[in-house]
C-alpha positions in Angstrom: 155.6 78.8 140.0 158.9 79.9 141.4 159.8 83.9 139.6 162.5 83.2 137.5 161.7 79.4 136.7 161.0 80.8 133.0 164.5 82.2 132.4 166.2 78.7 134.1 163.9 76.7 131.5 164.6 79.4 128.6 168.3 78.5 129.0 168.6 75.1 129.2 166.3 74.6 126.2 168.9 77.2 124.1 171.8 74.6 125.8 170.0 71.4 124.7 168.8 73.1 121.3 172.6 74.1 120.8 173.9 70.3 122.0 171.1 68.3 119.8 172.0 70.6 116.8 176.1 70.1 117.3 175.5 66.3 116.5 172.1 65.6 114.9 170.9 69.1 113.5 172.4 67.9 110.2 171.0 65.1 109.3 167.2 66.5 110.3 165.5 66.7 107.4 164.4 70.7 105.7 160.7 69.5 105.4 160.7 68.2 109.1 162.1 71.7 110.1 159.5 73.5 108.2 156.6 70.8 109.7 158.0 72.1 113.2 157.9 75.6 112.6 154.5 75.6 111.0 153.3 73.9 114.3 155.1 76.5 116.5 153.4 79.2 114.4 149.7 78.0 114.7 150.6 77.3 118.7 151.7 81.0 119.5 148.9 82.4 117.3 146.3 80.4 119.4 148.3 81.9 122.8 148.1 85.8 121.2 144.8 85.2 120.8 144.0 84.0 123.9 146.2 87.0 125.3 144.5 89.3 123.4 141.1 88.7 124.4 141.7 89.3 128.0 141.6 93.7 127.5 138.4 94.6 129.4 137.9 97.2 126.7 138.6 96.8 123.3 139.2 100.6 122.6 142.1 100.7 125.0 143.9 98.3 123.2 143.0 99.7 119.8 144.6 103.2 121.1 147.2 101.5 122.6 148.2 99.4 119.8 147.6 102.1 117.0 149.9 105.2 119.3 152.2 102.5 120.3 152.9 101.3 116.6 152.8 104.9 115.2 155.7 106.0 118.2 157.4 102.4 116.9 158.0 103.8 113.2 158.5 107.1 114.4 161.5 105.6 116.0 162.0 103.2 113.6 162.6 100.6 116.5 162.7 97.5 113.8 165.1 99.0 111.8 167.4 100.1 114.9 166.9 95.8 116.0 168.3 95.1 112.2 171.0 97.9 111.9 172.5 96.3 115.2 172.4 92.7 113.8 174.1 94.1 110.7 176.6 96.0 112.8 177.4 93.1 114.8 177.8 90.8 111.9 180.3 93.4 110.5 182.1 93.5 113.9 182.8 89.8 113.8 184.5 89.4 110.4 187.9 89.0 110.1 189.7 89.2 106.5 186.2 89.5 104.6 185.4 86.2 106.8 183.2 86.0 109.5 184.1 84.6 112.9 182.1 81.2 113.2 182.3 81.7 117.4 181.5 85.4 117.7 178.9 85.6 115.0 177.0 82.6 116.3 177.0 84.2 119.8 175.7 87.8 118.4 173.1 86.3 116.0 171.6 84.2 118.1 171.6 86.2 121.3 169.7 89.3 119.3 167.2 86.5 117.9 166.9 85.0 122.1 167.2 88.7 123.6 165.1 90.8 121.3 161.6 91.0 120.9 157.9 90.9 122.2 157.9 87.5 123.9 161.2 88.2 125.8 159.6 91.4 127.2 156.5 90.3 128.1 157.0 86.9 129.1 159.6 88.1 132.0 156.8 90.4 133.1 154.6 87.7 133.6 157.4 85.2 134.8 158.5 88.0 137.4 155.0 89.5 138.3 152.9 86.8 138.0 155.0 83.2 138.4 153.4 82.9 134.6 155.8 80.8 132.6 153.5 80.2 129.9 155.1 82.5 126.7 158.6 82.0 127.9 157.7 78.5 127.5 156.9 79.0 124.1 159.7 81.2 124.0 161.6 78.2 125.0 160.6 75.8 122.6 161.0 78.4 119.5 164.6 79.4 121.4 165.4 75.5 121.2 164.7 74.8 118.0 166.4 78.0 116.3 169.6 76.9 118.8 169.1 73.7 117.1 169.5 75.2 113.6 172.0 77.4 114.6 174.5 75.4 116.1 174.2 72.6 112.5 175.1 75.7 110.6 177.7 77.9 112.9 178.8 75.4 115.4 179.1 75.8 119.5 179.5 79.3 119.9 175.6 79.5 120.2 176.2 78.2 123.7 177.4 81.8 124.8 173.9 83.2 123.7 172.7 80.8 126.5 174.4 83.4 129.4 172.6 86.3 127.1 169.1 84.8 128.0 170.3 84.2 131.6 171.5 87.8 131.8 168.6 89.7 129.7 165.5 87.9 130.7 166.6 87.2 134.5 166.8 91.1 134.8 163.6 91.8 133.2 162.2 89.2 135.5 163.6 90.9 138.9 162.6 94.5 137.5 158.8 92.6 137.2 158.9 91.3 140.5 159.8 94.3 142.1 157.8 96.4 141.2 154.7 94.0 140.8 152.9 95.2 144.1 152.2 98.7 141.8 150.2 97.2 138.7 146.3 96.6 139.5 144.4 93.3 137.6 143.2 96.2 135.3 146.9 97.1 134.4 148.1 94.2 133.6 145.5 92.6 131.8 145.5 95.3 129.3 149.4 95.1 129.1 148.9 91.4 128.4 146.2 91.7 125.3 148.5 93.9 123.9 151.2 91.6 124.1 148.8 89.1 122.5 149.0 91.4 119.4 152.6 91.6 119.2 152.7 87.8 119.9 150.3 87.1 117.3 152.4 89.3 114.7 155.0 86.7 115.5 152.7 83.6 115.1 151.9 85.4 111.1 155.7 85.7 110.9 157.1 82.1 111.8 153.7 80.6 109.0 155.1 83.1 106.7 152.0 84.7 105.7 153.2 88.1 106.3 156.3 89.7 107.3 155.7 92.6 110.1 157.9 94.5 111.8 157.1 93.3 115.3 159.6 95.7 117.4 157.5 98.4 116.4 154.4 97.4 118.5 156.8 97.3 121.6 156.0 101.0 122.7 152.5 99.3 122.8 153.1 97.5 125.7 154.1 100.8 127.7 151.0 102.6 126.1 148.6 99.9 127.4 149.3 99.8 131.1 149.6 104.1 131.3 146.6 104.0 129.7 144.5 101.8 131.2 146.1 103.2 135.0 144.6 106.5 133.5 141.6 105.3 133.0 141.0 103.2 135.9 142.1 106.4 138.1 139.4 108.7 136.6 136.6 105.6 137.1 136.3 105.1 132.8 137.4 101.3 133.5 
């Protein structure tokens, strides 16, 4: 697969999401919505899993996951992601009323932009040719453009140029500097990408809510960690 070919998909789905949404999203039914985000759920869960359960030694990702999500308090990364939707959604009003346009492009472009699955997924896109989370990406990105778009009309289109932008960067950095990450590396970067995705799979079934932008500094611990490791002959 073409680098890159994960970003092209990722927008055109946000694009169709938004068109589909601007002239049937209203007349879809609430318990069909909720039927198709309970699918989505179980389907990521199954790919975390599967993520996950490529580390080639459980304790790494344990340390990774546990320092990573410790630094992500610490930092309070979660609460930064909110405070800068709230901000945003105070920039857009006008008169006590928010701007349909501008608050549909800075919602859903923080929802398309930020988080786990953007991340990682243009690793593997850029470093790998792997398409396969922002393909899920894609799917969850098309039907919350879908939503989106019934509710707060076509400015979601303009998120579509933030998941060009964002993710087609993350995907060059990944391809650059791809050559420098051993098997070792990146499979321990990918389980603990599997836990982040997975905290996302619990979130869409709304079984429990977690902060999933604190686990990010995980997926920084896991690869210095396990290059560590593998240098010293532990892995």
């Amino acid at each position: 697969m073409i680098p890159g070919a994960g970003t092209v998909l990722n927008t055109g789905t946000v694009i169709v999401g938004t068109t589909i949404g601007l002239t049937l999203g209203r007349v879809i039914p609430d318990s069909l919505q909720r039927s198709i985000r309970v699918a989505i759920g179980l389907f990521v869960i199954v790919i975390g899993l599967q993520m996950a359960l490529k580390t080639r030694n459980p304790l790494v990702l344990l340390i990774s996951i546990l320092v990573g999500v410790v630094i992500g308090e610490l930092l309070r990364l979660d609460a930064g992601v909110q405070a800068i939707g709230a901000w945003a959604e105070r920039r857009v009003h006008r008169g006590g009323q928010p701007g349909r346009v501008s608050l549909a492009f800075v919602t859903t472009s923080l929802i398309f932009c930020v988080g786990p699955l953007t991340v990682l997924g243009s690793f593997l896109d850029g470093s790998r040719g792997d398409i396969t989370l922002l393909a899920i990406k894609s799917t969850l990105d098309g039907f919350t453009s879908l939503v989106f778009a019934a509710t707060l009309g076509w400015g979601v289109y303009l998120s579509a140029g933030s998941v060009l932008l964002v993710q087609g960067v993350l995907t060059l950095l990944a391809f650059l500097i791809h050559a420098r990450l051993s098997d070792v590396v990146v499979a321990e970067l990918t389980a603990a990408g599997g836990i982040a995705v997975l905290a996302i799979g619990l979130g869409l079934l709304e079984l429990k809510s977690i902060k999933v932008a604190n686990f990010l500094p995980a997926l920084l611990i896991a690869p210095l960690l396990a290059a560590f490791l593998h240098g010293i002959g532990l892995l």
